[in-house]
Backbone as CSV, one residue per row, in Angstrom:
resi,resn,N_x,N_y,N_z,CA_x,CA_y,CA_z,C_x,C_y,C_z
1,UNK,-20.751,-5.749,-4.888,-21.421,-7.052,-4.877,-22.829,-6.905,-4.293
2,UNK,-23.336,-7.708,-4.153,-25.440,-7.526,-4.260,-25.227,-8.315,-2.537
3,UNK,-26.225,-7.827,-2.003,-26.825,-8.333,-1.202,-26.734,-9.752,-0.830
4,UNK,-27.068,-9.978,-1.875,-27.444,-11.556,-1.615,-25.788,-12.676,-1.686
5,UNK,-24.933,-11.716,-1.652,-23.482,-12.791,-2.057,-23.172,-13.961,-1.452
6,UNK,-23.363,-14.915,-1.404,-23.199,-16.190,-0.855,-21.399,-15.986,0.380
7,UNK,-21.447,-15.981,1.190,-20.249,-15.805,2.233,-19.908,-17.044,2.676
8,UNK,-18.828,-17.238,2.730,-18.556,-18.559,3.373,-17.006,-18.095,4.227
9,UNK,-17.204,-18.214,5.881,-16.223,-17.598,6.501,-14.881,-19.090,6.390
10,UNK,-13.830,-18.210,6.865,-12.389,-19.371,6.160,-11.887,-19.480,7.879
11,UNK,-11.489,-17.944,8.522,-11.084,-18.204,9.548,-11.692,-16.917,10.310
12,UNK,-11.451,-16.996,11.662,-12.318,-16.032,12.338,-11.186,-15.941,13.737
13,UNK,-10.267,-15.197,13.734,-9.158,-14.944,15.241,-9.601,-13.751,16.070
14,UNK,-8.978,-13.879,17.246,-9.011,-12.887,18.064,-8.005,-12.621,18.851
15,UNK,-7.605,-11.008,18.387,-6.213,-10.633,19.332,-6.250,-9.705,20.002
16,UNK,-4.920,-8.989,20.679,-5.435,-8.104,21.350,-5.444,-6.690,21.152
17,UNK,-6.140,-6.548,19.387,-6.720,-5.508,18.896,-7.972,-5.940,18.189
18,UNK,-8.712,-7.117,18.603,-9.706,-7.384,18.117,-9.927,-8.469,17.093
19,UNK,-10.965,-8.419,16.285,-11.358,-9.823,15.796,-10.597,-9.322,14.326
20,UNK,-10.244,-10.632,13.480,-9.908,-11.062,12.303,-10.749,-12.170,11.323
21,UNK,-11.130,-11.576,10.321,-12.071,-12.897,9.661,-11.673,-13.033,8.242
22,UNK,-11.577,-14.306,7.607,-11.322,-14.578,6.427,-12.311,-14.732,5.683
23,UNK,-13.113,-14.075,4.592,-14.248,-14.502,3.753,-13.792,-15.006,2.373
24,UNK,-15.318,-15.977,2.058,-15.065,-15.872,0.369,-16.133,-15.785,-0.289
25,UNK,-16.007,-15.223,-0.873,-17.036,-14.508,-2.084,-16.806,-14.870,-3.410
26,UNK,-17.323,-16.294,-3.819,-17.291,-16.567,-5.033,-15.474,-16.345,-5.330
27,UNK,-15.210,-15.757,-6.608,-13.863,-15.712,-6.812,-12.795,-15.289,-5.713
28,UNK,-13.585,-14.462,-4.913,-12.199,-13.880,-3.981,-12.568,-13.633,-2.498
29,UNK,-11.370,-13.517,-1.946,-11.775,-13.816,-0.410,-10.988,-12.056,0.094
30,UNK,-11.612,-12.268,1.331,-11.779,-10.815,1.924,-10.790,-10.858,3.239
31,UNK,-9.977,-9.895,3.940,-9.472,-9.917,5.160,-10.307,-8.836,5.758
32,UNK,-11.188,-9.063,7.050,-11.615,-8.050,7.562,-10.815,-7.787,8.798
33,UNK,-11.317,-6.600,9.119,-10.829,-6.461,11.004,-12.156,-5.853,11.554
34,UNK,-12.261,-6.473,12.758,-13.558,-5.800,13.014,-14.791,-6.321,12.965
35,UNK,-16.113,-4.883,12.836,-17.154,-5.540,12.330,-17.294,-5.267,11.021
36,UNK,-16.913,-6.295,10.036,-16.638,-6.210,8.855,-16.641,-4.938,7.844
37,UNK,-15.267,-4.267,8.741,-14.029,-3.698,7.996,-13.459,-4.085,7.080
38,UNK,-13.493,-4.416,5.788,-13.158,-5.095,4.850,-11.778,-4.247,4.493
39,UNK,-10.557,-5.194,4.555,-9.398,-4.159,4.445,-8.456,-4.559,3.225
40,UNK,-8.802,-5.883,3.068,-7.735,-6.219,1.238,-8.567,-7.306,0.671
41,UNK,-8.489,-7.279,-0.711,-9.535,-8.341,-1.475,-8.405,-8.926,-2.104
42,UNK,-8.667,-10.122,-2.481,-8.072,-11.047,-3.187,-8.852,-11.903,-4.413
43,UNK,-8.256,-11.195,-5.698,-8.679,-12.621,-6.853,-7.819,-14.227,-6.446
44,UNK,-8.574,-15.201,-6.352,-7.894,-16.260,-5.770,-7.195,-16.911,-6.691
45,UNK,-7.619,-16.898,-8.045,-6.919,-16.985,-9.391,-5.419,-16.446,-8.923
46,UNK,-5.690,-15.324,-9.041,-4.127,-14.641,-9.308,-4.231,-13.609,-7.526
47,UNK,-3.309,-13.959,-6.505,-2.725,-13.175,-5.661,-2.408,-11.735,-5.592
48,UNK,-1.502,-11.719,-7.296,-0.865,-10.503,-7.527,-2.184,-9.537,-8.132
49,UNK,-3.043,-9.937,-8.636,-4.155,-9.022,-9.025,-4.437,-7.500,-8.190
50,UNK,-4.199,-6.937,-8.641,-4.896,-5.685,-7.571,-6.618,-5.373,-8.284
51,UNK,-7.253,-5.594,-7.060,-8.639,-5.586,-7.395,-9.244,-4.013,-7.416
52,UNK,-8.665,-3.224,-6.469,-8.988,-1.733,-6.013,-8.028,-0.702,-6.835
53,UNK,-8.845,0.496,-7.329,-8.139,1.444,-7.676,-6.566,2.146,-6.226
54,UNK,-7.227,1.987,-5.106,-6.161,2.092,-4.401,-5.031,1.447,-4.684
55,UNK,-4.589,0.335,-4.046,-4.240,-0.576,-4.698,-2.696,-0.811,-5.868
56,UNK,-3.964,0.058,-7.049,-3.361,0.181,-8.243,-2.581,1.382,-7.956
57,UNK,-3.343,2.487,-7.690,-2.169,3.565,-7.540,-1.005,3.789,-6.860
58,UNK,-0.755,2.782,-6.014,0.235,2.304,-4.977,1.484,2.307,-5.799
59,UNK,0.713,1.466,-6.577,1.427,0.678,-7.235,2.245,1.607,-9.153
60,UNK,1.500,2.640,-9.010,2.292,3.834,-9.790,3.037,4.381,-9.252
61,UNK,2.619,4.765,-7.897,3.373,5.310,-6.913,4.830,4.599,-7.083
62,UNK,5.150,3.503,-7.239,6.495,2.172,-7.008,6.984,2.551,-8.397
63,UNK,5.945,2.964,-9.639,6.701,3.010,-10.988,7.248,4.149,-11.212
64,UNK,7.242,5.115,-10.483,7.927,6.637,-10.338,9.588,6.336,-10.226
65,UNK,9.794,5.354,-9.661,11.178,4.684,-9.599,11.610,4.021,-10.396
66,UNK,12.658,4.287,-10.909,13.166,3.933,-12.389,13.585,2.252,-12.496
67,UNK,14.034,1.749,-11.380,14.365,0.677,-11.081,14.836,-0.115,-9.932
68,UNK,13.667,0.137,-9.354,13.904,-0.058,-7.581,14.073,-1.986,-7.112
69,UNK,15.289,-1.803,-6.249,15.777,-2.854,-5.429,15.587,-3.099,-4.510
70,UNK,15.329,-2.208,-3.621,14.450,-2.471,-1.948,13.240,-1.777,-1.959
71,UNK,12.559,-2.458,-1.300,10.896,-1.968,-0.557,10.584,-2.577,1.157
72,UNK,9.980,-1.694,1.215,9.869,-1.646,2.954,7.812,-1.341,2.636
73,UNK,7.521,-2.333,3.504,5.710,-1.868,3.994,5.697,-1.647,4.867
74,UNK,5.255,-1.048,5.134,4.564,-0.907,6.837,3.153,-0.933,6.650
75,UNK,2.448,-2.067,7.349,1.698,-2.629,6.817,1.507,-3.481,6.006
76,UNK,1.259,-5.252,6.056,0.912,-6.155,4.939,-0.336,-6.085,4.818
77,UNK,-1.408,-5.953,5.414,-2.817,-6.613,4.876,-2.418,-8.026,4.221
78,UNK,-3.446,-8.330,3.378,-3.293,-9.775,2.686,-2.126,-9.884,1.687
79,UNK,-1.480,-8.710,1.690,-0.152,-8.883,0.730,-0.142,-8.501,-0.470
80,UNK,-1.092,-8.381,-1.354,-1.410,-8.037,-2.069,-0.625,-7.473,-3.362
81,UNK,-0.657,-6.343,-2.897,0.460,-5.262,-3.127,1.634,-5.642,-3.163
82,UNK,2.116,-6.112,-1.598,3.757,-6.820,-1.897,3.810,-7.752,-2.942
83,UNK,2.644,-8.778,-3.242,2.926,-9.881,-4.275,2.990,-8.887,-5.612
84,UNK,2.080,-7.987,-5.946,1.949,-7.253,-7.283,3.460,-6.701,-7.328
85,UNK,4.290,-6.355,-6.185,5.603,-5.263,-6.232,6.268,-6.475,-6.496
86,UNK,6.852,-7.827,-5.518,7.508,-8.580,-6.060,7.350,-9.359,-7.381
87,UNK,6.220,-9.469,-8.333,6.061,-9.993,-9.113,6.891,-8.811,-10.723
88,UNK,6.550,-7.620,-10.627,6.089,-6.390,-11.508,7.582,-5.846,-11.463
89,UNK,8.331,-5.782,-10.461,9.346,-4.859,-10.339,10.635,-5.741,-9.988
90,UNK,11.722,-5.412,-10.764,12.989,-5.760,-10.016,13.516,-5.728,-8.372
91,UNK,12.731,-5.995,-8.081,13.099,-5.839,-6.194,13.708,-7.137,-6.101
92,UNK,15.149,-7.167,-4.672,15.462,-7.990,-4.555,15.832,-8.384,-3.150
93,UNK,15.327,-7.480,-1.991,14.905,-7.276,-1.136,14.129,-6.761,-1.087
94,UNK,12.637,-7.366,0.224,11.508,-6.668,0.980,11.447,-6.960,2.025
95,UNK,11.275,-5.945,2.925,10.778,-6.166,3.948,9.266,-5.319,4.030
96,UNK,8.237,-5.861,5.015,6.863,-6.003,5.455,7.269,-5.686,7.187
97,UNK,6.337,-4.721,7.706,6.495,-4.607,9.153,4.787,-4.648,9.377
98,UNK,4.093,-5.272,9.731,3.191,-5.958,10.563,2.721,-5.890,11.765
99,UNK,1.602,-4.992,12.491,1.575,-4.908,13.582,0.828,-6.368,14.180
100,UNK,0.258,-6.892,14.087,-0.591,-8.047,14.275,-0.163,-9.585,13.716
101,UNK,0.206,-10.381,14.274,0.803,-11.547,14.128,0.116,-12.536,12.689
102,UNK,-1.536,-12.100,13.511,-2.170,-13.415,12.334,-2.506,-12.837,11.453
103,UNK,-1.993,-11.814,11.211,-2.255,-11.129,9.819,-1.160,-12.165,8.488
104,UNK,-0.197,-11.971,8.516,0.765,-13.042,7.911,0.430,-14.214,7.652
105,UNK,0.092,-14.713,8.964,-0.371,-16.303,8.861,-1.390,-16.691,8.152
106,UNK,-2.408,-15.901,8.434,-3.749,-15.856,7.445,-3.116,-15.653,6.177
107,UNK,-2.641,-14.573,5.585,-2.362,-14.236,4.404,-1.438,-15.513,3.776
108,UNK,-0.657,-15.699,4.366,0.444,-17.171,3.735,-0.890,-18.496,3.679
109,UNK,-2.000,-18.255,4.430,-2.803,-19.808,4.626,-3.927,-19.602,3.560
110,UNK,-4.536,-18.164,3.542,-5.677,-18.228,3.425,-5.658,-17.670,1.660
111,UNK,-4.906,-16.695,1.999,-5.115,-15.306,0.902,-3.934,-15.315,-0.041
112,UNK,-3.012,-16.469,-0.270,-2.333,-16.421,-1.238,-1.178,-16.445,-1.409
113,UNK,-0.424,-15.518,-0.561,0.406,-14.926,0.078,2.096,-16.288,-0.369
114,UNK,2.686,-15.779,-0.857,4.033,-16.635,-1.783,4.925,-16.365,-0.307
115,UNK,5.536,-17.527,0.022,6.637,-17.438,1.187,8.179,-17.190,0.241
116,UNK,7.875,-15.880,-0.253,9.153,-15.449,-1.261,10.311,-15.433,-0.780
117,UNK,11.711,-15.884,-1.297,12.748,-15.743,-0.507,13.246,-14.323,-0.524
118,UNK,12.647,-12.919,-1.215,13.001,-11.948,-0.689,12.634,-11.219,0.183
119,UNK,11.517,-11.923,0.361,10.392,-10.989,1.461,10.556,-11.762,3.050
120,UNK,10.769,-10.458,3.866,10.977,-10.752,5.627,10.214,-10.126,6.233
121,UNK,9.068,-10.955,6.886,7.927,-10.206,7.616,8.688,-9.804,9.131
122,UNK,8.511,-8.837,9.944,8.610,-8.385,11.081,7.545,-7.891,11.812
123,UNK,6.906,-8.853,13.063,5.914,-8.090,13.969,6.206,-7.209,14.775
124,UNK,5.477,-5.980,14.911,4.989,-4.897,15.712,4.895,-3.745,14.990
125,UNK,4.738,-3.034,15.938,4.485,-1.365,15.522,5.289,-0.452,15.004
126,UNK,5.419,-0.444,13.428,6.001,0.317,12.355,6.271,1.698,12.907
127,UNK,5.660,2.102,13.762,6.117,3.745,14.316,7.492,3.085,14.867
128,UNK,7.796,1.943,16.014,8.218,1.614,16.770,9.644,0.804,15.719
129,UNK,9.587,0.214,14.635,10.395,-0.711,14.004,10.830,-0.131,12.982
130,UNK,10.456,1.419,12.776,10.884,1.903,11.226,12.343,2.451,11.758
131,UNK,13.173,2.746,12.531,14.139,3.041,12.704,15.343,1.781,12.736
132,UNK,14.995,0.805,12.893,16.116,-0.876,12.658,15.290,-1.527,11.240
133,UNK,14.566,-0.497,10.289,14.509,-0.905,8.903,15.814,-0.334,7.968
134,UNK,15.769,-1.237,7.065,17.257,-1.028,6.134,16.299,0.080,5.532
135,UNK,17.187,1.263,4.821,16.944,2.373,3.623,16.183,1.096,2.449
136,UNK,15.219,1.931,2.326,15.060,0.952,0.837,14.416,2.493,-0.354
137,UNK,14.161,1.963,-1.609,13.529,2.735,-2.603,12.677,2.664,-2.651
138,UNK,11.380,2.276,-2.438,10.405,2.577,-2.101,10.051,2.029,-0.909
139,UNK,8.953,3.060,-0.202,8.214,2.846,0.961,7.310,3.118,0.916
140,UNK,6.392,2.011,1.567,4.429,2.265,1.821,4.012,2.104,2.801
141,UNK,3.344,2.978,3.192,2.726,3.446,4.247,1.311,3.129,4.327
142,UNK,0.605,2.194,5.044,-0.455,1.672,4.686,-1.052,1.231,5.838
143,UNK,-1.087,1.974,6.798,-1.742,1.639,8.297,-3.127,1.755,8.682
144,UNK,-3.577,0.986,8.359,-4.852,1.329,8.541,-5.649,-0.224,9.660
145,UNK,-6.557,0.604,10.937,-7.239,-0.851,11.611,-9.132,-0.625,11.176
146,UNK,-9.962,-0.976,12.415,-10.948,-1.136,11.769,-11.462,0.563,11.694
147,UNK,-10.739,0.793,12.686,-11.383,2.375,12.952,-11.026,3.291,11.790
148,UNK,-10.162,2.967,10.930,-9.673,4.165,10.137,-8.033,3.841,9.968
149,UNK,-7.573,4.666,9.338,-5.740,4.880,9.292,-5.813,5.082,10.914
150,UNK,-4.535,4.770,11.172,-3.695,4.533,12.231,-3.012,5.823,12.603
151,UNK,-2.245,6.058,13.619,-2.103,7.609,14.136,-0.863,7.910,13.075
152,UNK,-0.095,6.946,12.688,1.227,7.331,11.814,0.856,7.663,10.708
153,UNK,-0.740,7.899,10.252,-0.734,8.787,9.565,-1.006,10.044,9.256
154,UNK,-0.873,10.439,10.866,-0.835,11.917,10.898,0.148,12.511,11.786
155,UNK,1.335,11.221,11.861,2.258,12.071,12.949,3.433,12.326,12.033
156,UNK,3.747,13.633,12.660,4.710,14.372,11.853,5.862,13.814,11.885
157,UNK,6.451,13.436,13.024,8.258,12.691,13.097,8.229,11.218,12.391
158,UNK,7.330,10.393,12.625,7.431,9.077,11.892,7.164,9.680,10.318
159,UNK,6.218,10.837,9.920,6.150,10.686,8.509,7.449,11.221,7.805
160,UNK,7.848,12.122,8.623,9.501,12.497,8.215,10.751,11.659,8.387
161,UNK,10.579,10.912,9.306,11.172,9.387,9.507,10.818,8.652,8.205
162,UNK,9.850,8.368,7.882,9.509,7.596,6.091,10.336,8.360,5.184
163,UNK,10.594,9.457,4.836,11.351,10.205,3.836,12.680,10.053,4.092
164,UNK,13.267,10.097,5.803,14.441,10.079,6.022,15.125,8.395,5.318
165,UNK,13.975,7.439,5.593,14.362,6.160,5.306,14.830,5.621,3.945
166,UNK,14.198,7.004,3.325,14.357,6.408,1.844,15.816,5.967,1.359
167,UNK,16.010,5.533,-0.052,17.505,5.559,0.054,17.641,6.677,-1.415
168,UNK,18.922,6.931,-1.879,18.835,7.883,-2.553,17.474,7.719,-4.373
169,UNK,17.189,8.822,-4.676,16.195,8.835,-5.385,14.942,7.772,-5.525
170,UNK,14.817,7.701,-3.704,13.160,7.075,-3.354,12.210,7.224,-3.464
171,UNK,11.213,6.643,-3.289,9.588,7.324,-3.575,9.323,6.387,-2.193
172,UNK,8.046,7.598,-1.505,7.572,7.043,-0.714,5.991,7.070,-0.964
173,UNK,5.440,6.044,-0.904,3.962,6.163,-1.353,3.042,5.980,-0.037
174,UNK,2.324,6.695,0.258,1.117,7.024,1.549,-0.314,6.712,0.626
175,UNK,-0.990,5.894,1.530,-2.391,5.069,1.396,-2.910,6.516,2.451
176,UNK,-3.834,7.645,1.950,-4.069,8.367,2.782,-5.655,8.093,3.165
177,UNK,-6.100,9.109,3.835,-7.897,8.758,3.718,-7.962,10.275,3.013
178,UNK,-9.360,10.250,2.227,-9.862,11.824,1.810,-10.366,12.306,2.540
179,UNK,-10.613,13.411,2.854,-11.537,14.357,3.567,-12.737,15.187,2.739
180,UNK,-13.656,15.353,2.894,-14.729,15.484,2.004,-14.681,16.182,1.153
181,UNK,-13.478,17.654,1.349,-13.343,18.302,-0.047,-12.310,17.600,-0.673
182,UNK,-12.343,16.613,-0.439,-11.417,15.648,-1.451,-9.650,15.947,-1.303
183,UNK,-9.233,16.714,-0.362,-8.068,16.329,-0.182,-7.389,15.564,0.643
184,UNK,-5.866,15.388,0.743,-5.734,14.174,1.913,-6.009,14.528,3.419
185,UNK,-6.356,13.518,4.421,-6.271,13.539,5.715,-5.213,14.534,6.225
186,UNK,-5.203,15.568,7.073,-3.819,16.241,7.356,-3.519,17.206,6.123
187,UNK,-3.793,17.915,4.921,-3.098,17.920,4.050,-2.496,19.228,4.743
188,UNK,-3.120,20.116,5.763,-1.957,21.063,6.074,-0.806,20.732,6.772
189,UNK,-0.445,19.668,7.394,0.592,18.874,8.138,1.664,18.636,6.937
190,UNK,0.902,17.520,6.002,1.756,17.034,4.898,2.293,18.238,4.217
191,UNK,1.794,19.653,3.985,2.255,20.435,3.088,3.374,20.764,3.596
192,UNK,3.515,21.389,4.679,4.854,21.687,5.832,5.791,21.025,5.997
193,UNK,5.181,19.240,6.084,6.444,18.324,6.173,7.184,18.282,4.724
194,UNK,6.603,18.305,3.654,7.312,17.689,3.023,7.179,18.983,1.671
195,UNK,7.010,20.353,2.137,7.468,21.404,1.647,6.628,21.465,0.128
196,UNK,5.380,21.323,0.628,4.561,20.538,-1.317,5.070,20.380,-2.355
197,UNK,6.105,19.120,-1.807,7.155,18.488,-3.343,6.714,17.471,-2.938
198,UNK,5.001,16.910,-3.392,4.917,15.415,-3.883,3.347,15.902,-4.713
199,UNK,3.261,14.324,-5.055,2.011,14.105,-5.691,0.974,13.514,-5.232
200,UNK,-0.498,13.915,-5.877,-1.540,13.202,-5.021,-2.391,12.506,-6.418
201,UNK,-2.564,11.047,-5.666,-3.270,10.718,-6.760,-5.140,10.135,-5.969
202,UNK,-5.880,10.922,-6.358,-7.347,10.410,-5.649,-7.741,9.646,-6.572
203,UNK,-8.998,8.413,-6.006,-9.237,7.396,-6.017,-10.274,7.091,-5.803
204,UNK,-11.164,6.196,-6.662,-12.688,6.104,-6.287,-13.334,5.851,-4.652
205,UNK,-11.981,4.789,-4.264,-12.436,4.722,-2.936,-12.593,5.253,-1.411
206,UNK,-12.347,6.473,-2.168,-12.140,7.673,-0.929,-10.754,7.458,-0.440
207,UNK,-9.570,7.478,-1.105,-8.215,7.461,-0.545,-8.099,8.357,-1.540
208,UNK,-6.322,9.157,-1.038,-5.620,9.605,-1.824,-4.518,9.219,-1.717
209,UNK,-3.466,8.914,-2.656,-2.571,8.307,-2.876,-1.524,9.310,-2.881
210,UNK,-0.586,9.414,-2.152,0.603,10.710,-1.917,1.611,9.705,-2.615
211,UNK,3.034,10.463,-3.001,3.670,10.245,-4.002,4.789,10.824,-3.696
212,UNK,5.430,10.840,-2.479,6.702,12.149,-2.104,8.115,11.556,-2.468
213,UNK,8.886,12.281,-3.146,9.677,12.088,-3.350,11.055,12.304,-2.812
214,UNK,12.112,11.213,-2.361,13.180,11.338,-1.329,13.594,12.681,-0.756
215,UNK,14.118,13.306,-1.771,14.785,14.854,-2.023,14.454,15.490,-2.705
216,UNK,14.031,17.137,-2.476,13.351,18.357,-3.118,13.502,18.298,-4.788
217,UNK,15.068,18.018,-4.839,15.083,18.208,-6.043,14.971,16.938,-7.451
218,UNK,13.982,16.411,-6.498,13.861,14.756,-7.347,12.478,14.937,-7.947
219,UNK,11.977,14.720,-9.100,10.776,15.205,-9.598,10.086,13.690,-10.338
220,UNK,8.725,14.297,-10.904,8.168,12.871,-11.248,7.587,13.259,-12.490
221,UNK,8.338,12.157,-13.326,8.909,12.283,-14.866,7.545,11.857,-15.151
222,UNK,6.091,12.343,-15.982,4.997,11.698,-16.146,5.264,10.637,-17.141
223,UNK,6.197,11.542,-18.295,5.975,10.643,-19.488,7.044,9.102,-19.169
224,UNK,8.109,9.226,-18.395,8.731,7.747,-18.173,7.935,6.849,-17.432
225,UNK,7.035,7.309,-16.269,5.629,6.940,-15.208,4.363,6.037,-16.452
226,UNK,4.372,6.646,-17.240,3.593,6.396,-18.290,4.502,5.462,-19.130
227,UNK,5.759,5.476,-19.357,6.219,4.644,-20.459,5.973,2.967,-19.655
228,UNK,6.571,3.165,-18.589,6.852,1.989,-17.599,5.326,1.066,-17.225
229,UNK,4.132,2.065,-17.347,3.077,1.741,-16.654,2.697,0.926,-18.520
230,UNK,2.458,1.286,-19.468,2.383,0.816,-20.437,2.994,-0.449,-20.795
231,UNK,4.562,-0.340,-20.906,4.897,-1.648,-20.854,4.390,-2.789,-20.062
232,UNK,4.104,-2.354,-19.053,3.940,-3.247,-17.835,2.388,-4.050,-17.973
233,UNK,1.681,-2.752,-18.656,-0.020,-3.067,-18.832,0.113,-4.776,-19.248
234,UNK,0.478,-5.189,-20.443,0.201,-6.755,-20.560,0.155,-7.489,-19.838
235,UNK,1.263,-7.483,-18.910,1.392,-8.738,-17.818,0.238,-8.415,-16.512
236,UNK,0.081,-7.105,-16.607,-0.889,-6.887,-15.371,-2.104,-7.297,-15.975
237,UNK,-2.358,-7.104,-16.816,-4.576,-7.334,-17.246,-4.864,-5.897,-17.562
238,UNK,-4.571,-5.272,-17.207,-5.421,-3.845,-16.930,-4.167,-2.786,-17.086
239,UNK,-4.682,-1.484,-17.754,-4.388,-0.082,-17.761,-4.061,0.440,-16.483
240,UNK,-3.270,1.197,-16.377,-3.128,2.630,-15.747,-2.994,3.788,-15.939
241,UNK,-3.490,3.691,-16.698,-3.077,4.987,-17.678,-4.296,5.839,-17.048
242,UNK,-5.697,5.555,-17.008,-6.708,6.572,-16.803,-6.132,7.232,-15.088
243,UNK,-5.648,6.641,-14.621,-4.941,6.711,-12.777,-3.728,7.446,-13.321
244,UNK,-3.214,7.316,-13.941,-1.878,8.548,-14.308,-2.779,9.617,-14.052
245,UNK,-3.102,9.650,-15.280,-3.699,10.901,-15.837,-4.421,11.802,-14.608
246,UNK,-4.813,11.244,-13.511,-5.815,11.914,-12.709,-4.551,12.452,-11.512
247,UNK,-3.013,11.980,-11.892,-1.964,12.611,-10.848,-2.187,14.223,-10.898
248,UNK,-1.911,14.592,-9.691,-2.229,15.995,-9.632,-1.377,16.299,-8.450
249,UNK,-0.490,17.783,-8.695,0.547,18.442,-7.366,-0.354,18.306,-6.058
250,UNK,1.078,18.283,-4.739,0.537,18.741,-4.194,-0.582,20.049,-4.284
251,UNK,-1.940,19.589,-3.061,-3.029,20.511,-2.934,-2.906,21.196,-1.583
């Protein structure tokens, strides 16, 4: 967006990890943290829209699963994502773990956010709450404050704790950061933990999108990834197909 974007703030909190602000920008409004940390966008039209290639690949990440019934976040941001997963996929339980209270509230007031009867938000610290989470089939990992991802995404027992959580033939999808030769944050950590049996998908916005799968011997079928992402293209607006294509093994 240009310089000149007309801003009009919605809400502006303060907790005790710092400030929260709601923007809007013409069609869509912004959740920041910080000094404008801009951390999830919203088309106000449509909730479920994913505006970011991140985002979207998350959200391949979820179609690796043939027909998933539970999802677990760690991390809501504006929801986004959860609305695109509950809308897109047979899920019939979610749970959302939330470190920050008015994150929710904003998102249910400001940003769109559907008070779904499958979805159960829980506050605090996902390192701290991922062990009294139910197993689900997919899990996202999406911690990020103003400073950057959050330490759980480089600690080894909670990220092996995410795999342990899965339930049988899970996918767990990681919102990573890149590192300048373009691989993920940690990638010698991740290779060890998880024995380089997953996938990475990079992303215009300097993330890489990890893709690990429950158990060694569970693999990721491109062409069913692709059948599913196709069908699906109509109701979403938009392709995924060019974001397949750029999946690549562990590096």
């Amino acid at each position: 967006m240009s310089e000149e974007r007309v801003e009009r703030l919605l809400a502006e909190v303060h907790d005790d990890f710092g400030m929260i602000r709601v923007l809007e920008v013409a069609d869509y409004r912004f959740l920041e943290f910080g000094d404008a940390i801009e951390q999830s966008c919203v088309f106000t039209a449509d909730p479920s829209w994913l505006e970011y290639d991140y985002t979207r690949a998350m959200l391949i990440g979820a179609l690796c699963h043939e027909a998933p019934e539970s999802a677990l976040f760690l991390g809501l941001g504006a929801g986004t994502l959860t609305q695109a997963c509950l809308k897109f996929l047979p899920l019939e339980d979610v749970e959302a773990i939330e470190l920050r209270p008015d994150v929710p509230r904003l998102a249910i007031e400001y940003l769109g956010l559907d008070d779904d009867p499958r979805l159960y938000i829980r506050i605090g610290d996902a390192l701290e709450l991922l062990d009294s989470a139910e197993p689900a089939d997919l899990i996202f990992v999406d911690l990020y404050n103003d400073l950057g991802p959050a330490a759980g995404h480089l600690a080894w027992t909670f990220l092996e704790n995410c795999q342990k959580k899965l339930a049988p033939n899970g996918w767990l999808i990681i919102n990573q950061w890149a590192t300048d030769d373009g691989k993920p944050l940690g990638a010698a950590l991740l290779r060890g933990l998880y024995h380089r049996h997953y996938w990475e998908l990079p992303v215009k916005e300097g993330n890489v999108i990890l893709m690990v799968p429950a158990e060694l011997d569970q693999t990721l079928d491109l062409d069913a990834l692709t059948a599913r992402a196709q069908a699906l293209a109509p109701r979403l607006g938009y392709s995924l197909e060019s974001l397949i294509k750029a999946i690549r093994p562990a590096t």
